[in-house]
Steps between C-alpha positions, in 0.01 A plus 500: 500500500723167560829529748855357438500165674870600579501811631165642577498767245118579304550485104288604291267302262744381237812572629751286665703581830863595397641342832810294510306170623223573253707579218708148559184346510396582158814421356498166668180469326560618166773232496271214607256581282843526205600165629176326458415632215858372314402166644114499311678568178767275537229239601279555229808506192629177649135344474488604119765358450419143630129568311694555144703175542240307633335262178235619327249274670527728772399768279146373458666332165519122543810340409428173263569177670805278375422259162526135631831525238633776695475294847618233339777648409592681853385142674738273257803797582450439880422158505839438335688725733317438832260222507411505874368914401332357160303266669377736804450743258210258331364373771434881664324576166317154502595487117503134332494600176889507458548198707233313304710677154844374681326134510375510135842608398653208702249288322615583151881446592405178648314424153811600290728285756292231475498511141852529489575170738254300313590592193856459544430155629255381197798626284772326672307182582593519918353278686522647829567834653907554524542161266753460239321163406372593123292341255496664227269765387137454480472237785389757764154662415419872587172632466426932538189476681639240805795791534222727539328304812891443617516883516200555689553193761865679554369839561218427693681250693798696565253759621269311719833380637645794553179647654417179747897503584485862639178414699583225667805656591299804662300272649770273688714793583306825565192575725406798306148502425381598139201317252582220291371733154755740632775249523453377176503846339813548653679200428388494144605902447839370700518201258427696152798745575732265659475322189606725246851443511466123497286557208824678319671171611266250406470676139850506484546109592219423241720667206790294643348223517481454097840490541590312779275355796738544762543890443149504466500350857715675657302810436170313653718435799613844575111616399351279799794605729405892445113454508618315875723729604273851424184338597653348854702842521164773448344219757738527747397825592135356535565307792476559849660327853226213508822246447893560514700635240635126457162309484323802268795409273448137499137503443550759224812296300298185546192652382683647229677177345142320550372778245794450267499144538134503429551713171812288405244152492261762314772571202572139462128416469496751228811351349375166497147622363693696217782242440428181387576227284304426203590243193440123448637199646841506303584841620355379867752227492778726347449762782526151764831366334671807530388601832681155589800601349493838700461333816808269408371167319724562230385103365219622368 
């Protein structure tokens, strides 16, 4: 037989003492044990519920990954609206296949542009880019297949331009450490998203051009001033205290207008590849008499 811990008092075997301290005790007890028992349901309803809106992979069900449409897709929306997020976005996946799809689709607009300039020229009978010298048509050849190469030298050297720029620029102005493979990865996923509004542009300035060269031109222009501006601007944040504010701007404007300088002497290659002058002697010495008269030998 057990005593009250309270007062003293023997109970029984399965009784309970009917004390006031003993009888408190119980009901503090009964409440606990109310208390904690509310807070185990509570618990457990709240953990359903997170469990039913979790996805089904976490079901035991796996959830199908994205198509490479779909990610193209969400990748194209955020690249338009926040290219600094598209481009980390990539490179924490370690995805090139929609950079290297953002490349081939900048290779087919610079296919149609080219067609368009060179065409436009072989019709016209230009002699020079921005010229209002004609000679009629037929005296400026054009040929599909040399477009073709122009298209590929364009993109790949606006690319490799675009890449080494961005490099360089890393190089001179941060001391960040990081492989050159990764650099590259990075500054080609930067360049294929960077580029997808020029790419709008430089379509645009192709159609244009049929029509008139110097609309055509000015969307060029404002296509190389946007691929500078977003590429220096997502780089910006790149870079680190190794030189001043002042000099990392310097180094990365003159680096800059080397690339686009660089390209620049590349289109005009191209142009000069594409566009040239074909005939005999008589239209030879027609195109020389009035190129005379343009310069002001009006004798002739």
């Amino acid at each position: 037989m057990k005593t009250c811990e309270y007062c003293g008092r023997e109970i029984p075997d399965g009784a309970v003492c009917d004390c006031p301290d003993a009888a408190a005790r119980r009901e503090r007890d009964a409440r606990r044990r109310a208390r904690r028992a509310a807070q185990q349901a509570q618990q457990t309803q709240q953990e359903t519920k997170q469990e039913s809106e979790l996805p089904e992979a976490y079901h035991g069900i796996p959830i199908p990954d994205d198509t490479l449409s779909e990610k193209l897709m969400k990748s194209l929306h955020t690249a338009f609206q926040n290219p600094k997020q598209a481009v980390a976005e990539l490179v924490k996946e370690k995805n090139l296949k929609l950079p290297l799809m953002y490349i081939a689709a900048l290779f087919a607009v610079m296919l149609i542009t080219c067609n368009c300039i060179y065409g436009a020229h072989a019709a016209k009978g230009v002699l020079t880019p921005g010229s209002e010298l004609s000679i009629g048509g037929g005296a400026v050849s054009y040929n599909f297949f040399l477009s073709l190469f122009a298209a590929i030298l364009l993109t790949c050297g606006m690319a490799v331009l675009y890449v080494a720029a961005r490099i360089l620029t890393l190089m001179l102005c941060s001391t960040k450490k990081q492989p050159l493979a990764d650099r590259v990865k990075v500054s080609l996923t930067s360049f294929a998203v960077n580029a997808l509004v020029p790419m709008c542009l430089i379509l645009l300035g192709g159609l244009f051009y049929l029509a008139s060269s110097m609309v055509g031109w000015f969307f060029f222009v404002l296509a190389i001033i946007w691929l500078v501006v977003s590429g220096v601007t997502e780089l910006w944040n790149a870079l680190d205290s190794k030189h001043t504010p002042f000099m990392r701007l310097v180094l990365t404007a003159g680096i800059a207008g080397l690339a686009v300088a660089l390209y620049l002497w590349l289109y005009i290659g191209m142009f000069a590849m594409n566009v040239h002058i074909v005939g005999d002697h008589t239209t030879q010495y027609n195109i020389m008499i009035q190129t005379l008269k343009a310069v002001g030998f009006s004798g002739y």
